[in-house]
Backbone bond lengths (Angstrom), bond angles and torsions (degrees), N, CA, C in turn:
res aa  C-N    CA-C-N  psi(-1)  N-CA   C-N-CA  omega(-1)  CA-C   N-CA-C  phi
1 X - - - 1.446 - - 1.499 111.61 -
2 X 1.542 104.97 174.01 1.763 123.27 -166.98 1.434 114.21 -100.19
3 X 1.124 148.80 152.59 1.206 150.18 126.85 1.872 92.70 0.25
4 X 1.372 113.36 107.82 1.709 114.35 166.43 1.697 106.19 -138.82
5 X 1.424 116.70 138.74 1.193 102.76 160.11 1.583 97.35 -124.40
6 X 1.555 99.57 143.60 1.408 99.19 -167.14 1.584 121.49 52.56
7 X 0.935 127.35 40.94 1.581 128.92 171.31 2.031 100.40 73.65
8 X 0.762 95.96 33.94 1.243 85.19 -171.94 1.660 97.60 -152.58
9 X 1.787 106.37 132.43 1.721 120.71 174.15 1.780 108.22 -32.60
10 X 1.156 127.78 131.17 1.640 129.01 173.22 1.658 122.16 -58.61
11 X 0.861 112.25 71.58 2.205 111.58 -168.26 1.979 103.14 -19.70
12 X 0.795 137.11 156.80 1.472 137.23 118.39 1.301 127.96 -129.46
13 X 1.028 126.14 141.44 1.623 139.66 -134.75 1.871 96.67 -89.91
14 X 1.387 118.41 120.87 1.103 107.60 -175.38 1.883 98.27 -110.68
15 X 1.237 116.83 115.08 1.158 115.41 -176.36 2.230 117.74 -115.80
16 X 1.610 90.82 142.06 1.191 105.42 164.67 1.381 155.03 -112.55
17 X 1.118 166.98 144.31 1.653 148.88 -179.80 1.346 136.47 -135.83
18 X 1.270 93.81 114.27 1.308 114.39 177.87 1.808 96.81 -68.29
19 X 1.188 101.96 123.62 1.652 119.84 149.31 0.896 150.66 -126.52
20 X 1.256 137.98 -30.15 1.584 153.76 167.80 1.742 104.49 -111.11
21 X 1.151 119.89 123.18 1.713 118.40 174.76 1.551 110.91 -146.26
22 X 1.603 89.52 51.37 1.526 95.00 178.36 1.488 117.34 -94.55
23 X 1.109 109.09 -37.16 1.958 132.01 160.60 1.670 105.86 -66.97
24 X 1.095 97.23 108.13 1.933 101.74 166.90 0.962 107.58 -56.99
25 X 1.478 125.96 -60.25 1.626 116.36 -150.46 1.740 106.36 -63.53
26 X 1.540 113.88 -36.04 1.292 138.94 176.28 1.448 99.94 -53.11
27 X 1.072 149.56 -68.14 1.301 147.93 -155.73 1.909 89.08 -83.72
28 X 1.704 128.96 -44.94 1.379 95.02 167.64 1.835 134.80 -44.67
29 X 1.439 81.79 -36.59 1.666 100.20 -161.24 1.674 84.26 -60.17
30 X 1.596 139.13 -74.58 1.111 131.34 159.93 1.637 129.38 -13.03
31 X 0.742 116.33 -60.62 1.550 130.91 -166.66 2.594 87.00 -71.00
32 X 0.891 106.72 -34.71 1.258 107.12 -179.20 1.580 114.84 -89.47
33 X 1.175 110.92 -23.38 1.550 128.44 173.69 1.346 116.39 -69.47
34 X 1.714 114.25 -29.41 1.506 130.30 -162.58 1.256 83.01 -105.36
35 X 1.416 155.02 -23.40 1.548 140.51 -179.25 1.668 95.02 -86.29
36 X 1.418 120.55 -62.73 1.443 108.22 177.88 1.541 126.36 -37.07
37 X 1.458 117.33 -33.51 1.516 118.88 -175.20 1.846 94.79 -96.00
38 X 0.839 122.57 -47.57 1.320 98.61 169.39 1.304 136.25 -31.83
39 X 1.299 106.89 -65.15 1.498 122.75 164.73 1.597 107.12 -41.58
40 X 1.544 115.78 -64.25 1.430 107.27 172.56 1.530 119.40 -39.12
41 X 1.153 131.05 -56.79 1.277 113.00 -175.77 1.369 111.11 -90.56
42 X 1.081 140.10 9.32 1.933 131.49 146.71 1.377 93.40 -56.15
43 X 1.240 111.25 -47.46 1.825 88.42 -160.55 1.266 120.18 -91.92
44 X 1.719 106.19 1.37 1.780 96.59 166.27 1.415 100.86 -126.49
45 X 1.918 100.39 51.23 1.780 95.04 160.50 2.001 93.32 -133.27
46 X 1.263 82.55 174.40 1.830 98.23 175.14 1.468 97.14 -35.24
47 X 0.613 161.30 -28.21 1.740 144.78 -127.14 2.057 91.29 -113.46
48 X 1.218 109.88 -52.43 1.397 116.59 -176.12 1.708 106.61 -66.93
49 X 1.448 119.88 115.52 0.969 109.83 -169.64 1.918 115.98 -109.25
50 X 1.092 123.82 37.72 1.365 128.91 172.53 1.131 104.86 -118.45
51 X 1.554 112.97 161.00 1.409 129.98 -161.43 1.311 93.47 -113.93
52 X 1.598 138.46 126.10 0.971 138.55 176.33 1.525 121.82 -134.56
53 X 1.369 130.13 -168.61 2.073 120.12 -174.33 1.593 99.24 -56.01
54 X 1.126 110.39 -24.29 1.351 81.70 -156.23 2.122 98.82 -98.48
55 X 1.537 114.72 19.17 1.559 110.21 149.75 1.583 90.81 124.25
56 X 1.326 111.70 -166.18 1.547 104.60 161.62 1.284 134.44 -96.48
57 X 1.377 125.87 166.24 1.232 130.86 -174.68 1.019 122.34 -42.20
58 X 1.351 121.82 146.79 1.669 117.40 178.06 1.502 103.73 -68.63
59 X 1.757 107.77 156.05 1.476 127.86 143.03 1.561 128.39 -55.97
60 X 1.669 117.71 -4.86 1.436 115.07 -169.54 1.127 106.17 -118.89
61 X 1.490 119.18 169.20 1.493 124.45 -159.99 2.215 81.61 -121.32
62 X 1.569 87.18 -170.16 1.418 95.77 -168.91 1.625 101.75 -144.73
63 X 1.447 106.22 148.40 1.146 99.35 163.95 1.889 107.02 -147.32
64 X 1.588 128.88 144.59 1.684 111.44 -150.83 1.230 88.13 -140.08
65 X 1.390 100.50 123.19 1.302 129.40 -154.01 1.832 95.83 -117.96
66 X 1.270 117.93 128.55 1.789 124.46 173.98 1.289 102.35 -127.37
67 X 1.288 124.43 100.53 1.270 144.10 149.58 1.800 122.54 -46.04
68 X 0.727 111.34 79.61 1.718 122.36 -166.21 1.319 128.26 -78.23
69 X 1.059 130.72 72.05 1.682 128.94 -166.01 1.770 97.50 -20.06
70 X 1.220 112.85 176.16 1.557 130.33 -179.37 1.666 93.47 -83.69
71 X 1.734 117.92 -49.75 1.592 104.90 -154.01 1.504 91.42 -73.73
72 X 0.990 135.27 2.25 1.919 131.57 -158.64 1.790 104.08 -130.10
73 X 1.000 93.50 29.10 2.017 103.46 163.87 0.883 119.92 -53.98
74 X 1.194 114.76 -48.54 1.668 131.39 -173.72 1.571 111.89 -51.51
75 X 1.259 102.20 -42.06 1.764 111.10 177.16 1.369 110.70 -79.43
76 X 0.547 113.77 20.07 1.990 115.04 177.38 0.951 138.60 -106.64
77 X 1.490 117.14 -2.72 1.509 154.90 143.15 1.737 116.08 -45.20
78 X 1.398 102.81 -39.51 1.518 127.41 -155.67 1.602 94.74 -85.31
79 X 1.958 99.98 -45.37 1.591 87.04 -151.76 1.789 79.33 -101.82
80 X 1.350 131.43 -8.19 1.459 112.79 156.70 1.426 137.96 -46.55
81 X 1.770 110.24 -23.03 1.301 147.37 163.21 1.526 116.81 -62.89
82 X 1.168 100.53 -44.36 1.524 119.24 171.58 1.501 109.28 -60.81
83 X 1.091 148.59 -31.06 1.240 159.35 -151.10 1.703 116.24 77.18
84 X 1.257 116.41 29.11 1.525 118.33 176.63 2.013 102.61 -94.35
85 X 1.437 104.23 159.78 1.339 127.28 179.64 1.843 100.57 -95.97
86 X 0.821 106.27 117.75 1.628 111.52 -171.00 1.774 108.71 -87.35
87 X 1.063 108.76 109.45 1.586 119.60 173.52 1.348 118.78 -100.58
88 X 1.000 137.84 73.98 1.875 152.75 -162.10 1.345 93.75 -71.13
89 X 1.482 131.64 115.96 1.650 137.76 -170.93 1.420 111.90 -141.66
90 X 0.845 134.62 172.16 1.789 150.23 175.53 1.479 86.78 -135.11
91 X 1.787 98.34 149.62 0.986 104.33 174.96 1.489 116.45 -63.99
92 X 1.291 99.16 158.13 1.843 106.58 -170.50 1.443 109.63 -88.61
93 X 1.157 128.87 -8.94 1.369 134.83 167.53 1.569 109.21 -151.67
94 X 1.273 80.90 137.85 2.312 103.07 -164.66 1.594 102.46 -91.74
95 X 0.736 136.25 157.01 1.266 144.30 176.71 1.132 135.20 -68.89
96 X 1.450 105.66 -22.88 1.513 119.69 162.31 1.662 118.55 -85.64
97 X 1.293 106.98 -8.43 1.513 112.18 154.43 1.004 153.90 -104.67
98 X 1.587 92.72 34.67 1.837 120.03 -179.68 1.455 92.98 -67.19
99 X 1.402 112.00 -168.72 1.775 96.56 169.37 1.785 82.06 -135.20
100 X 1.230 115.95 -41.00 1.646 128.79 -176.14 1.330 100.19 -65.41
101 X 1.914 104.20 108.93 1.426 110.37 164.58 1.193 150.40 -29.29
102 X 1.663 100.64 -46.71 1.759 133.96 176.23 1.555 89.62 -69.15
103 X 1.402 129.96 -65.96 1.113 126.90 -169.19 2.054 121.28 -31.96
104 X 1.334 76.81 -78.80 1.618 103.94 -172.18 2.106 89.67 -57.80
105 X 0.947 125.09 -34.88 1.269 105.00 -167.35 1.643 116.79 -66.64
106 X 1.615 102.56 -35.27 1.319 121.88 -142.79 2.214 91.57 -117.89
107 X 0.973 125.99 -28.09 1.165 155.21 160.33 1.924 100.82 -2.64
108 X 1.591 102.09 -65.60 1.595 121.50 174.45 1.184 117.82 -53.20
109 X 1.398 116.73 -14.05 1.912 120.21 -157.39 1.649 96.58 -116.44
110 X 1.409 112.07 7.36 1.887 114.82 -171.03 0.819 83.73 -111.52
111 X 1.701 95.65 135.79 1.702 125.42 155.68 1.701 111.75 67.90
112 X 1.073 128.69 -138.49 1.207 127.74 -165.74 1.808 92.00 -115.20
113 X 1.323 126.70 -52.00 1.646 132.00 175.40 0.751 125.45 -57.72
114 X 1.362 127.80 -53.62 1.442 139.67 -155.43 1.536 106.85 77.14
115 X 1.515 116.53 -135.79 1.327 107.33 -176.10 1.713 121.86 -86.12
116 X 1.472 90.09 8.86 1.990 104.42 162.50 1.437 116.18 -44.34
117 X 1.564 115.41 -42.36 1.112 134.86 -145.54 1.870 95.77 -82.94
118 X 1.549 92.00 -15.88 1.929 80.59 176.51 1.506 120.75 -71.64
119 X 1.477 112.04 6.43 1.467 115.92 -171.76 1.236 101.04 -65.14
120 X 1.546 127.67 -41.27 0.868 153.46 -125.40 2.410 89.61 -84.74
121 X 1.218 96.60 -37.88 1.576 121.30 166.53 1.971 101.10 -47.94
122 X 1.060 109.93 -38.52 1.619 101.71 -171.20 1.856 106.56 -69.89
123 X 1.251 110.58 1.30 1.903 120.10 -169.49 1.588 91.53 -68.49
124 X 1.806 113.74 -37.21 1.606 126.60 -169.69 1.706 105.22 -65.67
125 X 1.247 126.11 11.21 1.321 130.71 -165.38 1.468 121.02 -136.22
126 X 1.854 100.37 20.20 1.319 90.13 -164.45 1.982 75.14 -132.51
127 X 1.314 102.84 76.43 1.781 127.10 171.17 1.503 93.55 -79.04
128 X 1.161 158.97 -5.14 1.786 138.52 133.44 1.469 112.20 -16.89
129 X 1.515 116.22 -51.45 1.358 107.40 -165.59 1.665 111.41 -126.88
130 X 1.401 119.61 149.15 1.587 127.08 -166.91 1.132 94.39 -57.93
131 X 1.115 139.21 -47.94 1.852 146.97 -169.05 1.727 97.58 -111.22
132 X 1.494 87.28 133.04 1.501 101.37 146.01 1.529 115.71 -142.58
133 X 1.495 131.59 147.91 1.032 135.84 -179.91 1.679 104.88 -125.05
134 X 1.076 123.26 139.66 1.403 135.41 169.14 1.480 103.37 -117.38
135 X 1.471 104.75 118.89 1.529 124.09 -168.88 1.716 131.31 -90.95
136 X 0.711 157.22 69.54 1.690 163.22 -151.82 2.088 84.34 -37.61
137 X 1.176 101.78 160.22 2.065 105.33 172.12 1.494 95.40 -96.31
138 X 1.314 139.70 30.09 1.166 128.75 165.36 1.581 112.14 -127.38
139 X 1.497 112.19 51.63 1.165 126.44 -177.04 1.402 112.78 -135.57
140 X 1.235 121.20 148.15 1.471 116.99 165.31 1.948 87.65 -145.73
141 X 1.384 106.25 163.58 1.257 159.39 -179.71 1.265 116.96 -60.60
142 X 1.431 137.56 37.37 1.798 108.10 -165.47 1.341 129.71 -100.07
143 X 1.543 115.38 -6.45 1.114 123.78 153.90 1.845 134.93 -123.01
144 X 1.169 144.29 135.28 1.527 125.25 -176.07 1.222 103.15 -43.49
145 X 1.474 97.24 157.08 1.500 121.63 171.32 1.131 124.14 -117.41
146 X 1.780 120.02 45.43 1.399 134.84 -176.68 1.553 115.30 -59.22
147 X 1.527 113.08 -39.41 1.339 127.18 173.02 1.316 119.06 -54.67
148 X 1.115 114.30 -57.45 1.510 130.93 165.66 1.375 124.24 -26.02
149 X 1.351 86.26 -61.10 1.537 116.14 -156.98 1.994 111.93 -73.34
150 X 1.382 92.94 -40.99 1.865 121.80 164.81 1.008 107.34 -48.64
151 X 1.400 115.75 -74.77 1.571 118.39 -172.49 1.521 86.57 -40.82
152 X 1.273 137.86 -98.53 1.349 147.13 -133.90 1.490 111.43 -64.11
153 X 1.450 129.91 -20.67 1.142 138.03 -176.64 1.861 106.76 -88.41
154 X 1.632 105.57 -50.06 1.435 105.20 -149.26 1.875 89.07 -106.31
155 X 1.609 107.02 171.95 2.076 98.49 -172.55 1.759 80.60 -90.97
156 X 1.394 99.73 161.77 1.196 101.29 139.43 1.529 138.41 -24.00
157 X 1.137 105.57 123.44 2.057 107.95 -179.22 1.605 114.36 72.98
158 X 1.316 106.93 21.13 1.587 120.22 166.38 0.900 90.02 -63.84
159 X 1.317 117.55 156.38 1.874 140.72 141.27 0.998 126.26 -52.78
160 X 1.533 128.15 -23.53 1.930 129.94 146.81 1.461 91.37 -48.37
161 X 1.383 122.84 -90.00 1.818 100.90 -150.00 1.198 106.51 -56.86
């Protein structure tokens, strides 16, 4: 047998985020990035049922979670279409409530967001499922992640490992 709770495959929450949707083509390229990884993990969870190179199907189920900034609502229609659960958020911490000087000053000039990127913090809030992962759009799926997923689900010296 599989990873089951209650007779039933174990969910873990596969989450994404929309943050900046001021560039169209950018939020297409997104909005097409979140259908490609979707698809990736249907087919390396329980639900996809062929055995293919990369081994057999996983024991886990899925559930795809899009974390949506407030100014980028509008797109959430698209990836609701997609089969994602739409979570509409503000960032969880503002910028004026860094407490570290260097931080909060310099904060806007990191990464591609700046402090947008703390949305990304609301993935810690989705306790429905034993696992959650929050995914970058430059990922795809090519093999299950049963191993992964064990360690973090089952204690040490379970009968999964």
């Amino acid at each position: 047998g599989g990873p089951v709770a209650g007779g039933t495959p174990v969910v873990v929450a596969h989450a994404v985020s929309l943050i900046k949707c001021s560039k169209g083509p950018s939020v297409a390229g997104f909005l097409d990035a979140a259908a490609v990884l979707r698809h990736s993990i249907h087919r390396q969870s329980v639900h996809h049922n062929s055995t293919g190179p990369a081994g057999p199907p996983s024991r886990y189920s899925y559930k795809m979670y899009a974390i949506v900034h407030t100014s980028c609502e509008e797109h959430a229609a698209v990836l609701r279409r997609l089969g994602y659960e739409i979570l509409v958020r503000d960032h969880p911490i503002k910028r004026d409530e860094i407490r570290g000087k260097y931080l909060r000053d310099h904060i806007e000039a990191e990464n591609c967001c700046g402090s947008a990127e703390f949305i990304k913090l609301h993935a810690y809030r989705l306790t429905d499922h034993p696992v959650a992962v929050h995914w970058d759009m430059d990922v795809a799926i090519l093999r299950p992640l049963d191993d992964l997923y064990d360690v973090l689900v089952y204690p040490p010296g379970h009968a999964v490992h």
